[in-house]
C-alpha positions in Angstrom: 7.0 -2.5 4.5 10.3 -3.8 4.0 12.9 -5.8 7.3 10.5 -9.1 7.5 13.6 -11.6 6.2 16.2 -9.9 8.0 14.2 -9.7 11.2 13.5 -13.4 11.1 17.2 -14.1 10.0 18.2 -12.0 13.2 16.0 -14.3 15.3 17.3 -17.7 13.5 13.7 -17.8 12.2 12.6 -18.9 8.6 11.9 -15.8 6.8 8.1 -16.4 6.6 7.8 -15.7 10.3 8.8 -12.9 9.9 6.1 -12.1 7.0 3.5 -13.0 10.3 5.1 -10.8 12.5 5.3 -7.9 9.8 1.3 -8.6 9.8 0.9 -8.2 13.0 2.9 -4.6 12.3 0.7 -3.4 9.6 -2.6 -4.3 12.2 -0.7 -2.2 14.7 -0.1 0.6 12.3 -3.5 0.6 10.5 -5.2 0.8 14.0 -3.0 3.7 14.7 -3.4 5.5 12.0 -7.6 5.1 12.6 -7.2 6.3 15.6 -5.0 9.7 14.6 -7.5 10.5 12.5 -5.6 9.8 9.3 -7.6 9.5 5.7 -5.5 7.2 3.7 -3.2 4.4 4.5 -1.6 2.7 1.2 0.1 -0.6 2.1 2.3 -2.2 -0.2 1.5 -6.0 0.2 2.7 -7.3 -2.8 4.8 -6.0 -5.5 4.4 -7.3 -9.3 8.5 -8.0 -8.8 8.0 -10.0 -5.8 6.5 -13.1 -8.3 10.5 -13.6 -8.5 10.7 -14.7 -5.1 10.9 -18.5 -3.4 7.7 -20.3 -4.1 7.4 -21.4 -0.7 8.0 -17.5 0.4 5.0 -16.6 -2.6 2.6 -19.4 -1.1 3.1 -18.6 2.4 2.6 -14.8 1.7 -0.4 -15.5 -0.8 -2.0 -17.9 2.1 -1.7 -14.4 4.9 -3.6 -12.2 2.5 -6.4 -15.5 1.8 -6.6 -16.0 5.9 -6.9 -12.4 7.7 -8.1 -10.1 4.4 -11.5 -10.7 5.5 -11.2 -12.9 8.5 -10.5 -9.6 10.1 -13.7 -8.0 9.3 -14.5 -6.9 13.1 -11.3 -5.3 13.3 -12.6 -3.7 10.2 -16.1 -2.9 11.5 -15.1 -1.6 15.1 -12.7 0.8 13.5 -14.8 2.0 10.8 -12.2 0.9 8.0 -12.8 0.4 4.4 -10.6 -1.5 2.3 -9.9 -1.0 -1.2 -7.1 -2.2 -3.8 -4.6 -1.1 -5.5 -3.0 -3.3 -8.6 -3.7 -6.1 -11.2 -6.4 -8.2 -9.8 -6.0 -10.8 -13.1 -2.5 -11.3 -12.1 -3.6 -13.0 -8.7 -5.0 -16.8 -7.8 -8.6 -16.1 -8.4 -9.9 -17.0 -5.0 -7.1 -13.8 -3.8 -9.1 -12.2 -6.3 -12.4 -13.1 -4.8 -11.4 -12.4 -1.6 -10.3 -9.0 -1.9 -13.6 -7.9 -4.0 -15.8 -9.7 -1.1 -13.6 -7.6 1.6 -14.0 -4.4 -0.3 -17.4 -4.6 -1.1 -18.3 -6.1 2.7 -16.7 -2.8 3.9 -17.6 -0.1 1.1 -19.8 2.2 3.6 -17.7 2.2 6.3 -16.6 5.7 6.1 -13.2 5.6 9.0 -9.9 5.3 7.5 -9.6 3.7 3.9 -6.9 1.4 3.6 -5.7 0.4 0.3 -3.6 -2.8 -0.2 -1.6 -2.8 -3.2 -1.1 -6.3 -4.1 0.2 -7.5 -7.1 1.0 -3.6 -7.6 3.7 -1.9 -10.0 3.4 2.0 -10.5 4.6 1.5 -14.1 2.1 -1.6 -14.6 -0.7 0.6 -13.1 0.0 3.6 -15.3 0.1 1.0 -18.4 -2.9 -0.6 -17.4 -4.5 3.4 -17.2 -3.5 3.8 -20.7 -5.2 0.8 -22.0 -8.6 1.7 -20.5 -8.5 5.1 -21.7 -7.6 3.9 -24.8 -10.2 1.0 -24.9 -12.6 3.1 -23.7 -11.7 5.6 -26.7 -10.4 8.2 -24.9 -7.8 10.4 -27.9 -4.6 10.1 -26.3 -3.2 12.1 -28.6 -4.5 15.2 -26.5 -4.9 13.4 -23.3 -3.7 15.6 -20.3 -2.6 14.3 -16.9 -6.1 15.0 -15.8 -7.1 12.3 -18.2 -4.8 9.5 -17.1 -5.7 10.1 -13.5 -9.2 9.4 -14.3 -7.9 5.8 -15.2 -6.0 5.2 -12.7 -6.6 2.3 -10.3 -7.8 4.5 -7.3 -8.2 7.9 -9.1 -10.8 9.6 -6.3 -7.7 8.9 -3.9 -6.0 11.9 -3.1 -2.2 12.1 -3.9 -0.2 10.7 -0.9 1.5 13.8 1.4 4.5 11.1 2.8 5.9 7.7 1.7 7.4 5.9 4.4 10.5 3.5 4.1 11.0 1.3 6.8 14.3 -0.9 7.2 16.6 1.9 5.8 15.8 1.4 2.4 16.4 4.3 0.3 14.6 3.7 -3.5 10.9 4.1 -4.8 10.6 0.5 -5.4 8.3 1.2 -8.3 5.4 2.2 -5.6 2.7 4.8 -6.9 5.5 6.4 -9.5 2.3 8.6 -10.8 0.5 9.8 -7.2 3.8 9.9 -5.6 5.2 12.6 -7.5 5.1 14.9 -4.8 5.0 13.1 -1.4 7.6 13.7 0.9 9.5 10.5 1.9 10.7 9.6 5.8 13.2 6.5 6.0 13.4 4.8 9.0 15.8 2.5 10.0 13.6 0.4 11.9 12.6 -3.1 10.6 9.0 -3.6 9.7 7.9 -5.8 12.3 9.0 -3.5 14.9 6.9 -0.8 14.1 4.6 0.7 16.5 2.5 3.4 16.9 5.9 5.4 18.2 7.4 4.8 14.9 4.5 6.2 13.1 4.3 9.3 15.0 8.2 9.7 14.3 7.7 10.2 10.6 4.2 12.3 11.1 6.7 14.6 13.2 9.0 14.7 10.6 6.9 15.3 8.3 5.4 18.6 9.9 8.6 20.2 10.0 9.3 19.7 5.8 8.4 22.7 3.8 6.7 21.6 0.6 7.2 23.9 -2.1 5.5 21.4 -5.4 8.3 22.7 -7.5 7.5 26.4 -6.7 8.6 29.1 -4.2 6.6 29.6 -0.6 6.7 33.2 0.1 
């Protein structure tokens, strides 16, 4: 979800107003995406790179995740969403931690559109941390198959994502789901994050019904 800084800079605004604003997008986009009906909506919050940044900007992001994860637990309920995580939870402050087990547990049943925040996610980190639990739970990686790593994966009943959208103009993976990804079709837009509506979102679902996915083979 990437344009936050540079729309605030545009504006003259500190760049963790536009961190607000970009929450505001990501309501507007999950509600959206409820309502078309969509399965799976992966948003990356927080990557295990953005530790580097400001630790004012760290704070003030860290403090958005500790105020709305579950104070928005009747947006949650009156859409039918379940929220789940994606990433290292005992890399994060532990009432983060605490937080985002109570809001995934509080909304477990709810059987709408599952949402799943990657924070204080790395693709690389998460396929480490798969390798360690298979091994620790003495797995033989020696003949382990990709079918055994997915089972250690951090979400590994999710199904592999069909598109991964880039907003901003961005053009890299970013280290987002390196393993599930390998497939998806990808849809850049050049439109900061905290611009996007539910226009924007039917853009790249347009898009996306018009690509041809092949999965390394030939369609007939």
């Amino acid at each position: 979800m990437d344009g936050n800084g540079r729309w605030a800079r545009a504006r003259g605004q500190m760049r963790t107003q536009g961190h607000l604003e970009g929450l505001k997008a990501a309501k507007r986009i999950v509600k959206a995406a409820a309502d078309m009906g969509i399965r799976y909506l992966t948003l990356y919050t927080f990557s295990t790179e953005n530790w580097k940044r400001a630790a004012g900007e760290v704070n003030f992001i860290m403090g958005l995740v500790r105020k709305y994860l579950r104070g928005e637990l009747d947006f949650y309920r009156e859409n039918g969403i379940r929220i789940r995580h994606a990433g290292d939870t005992t890399g994060l402050p532990p009432d983060i931690a605490a937080e985002l087990k109570a809001a995934c547990e509080e909304t477990g049943n709810f059987d709408g559109l599952q949402v799943i925040l990657a924070l204080n996610y790395g693709g690389r980190d998460e396929i480490v941390r798969a390798v360690r639990r298979a091994a620790l739970g003495g797995t033989d990686l020696a003949s382990a198959t990709e079918a055994t790593i997915r089972l250690f994966l951090d979400n590994p009943d999710v199904p592999d994502p069909d598109l991964v959208i880039r907003s901003a103009g961005e053009f890299r993976i970013s280290n987002f789901l390196l393993w599930e990804g390998a497939y998806a079709e990808y849809y850049v837009s050049p439109v900061l994050w905290p611009d996007w509506t539910e226009k924007e979102l039917r853009a790249a679902l347009e898009a996306f019904g018009k690509r041809e996915r092949k999965f390394g083979g030939i369609v007939p």
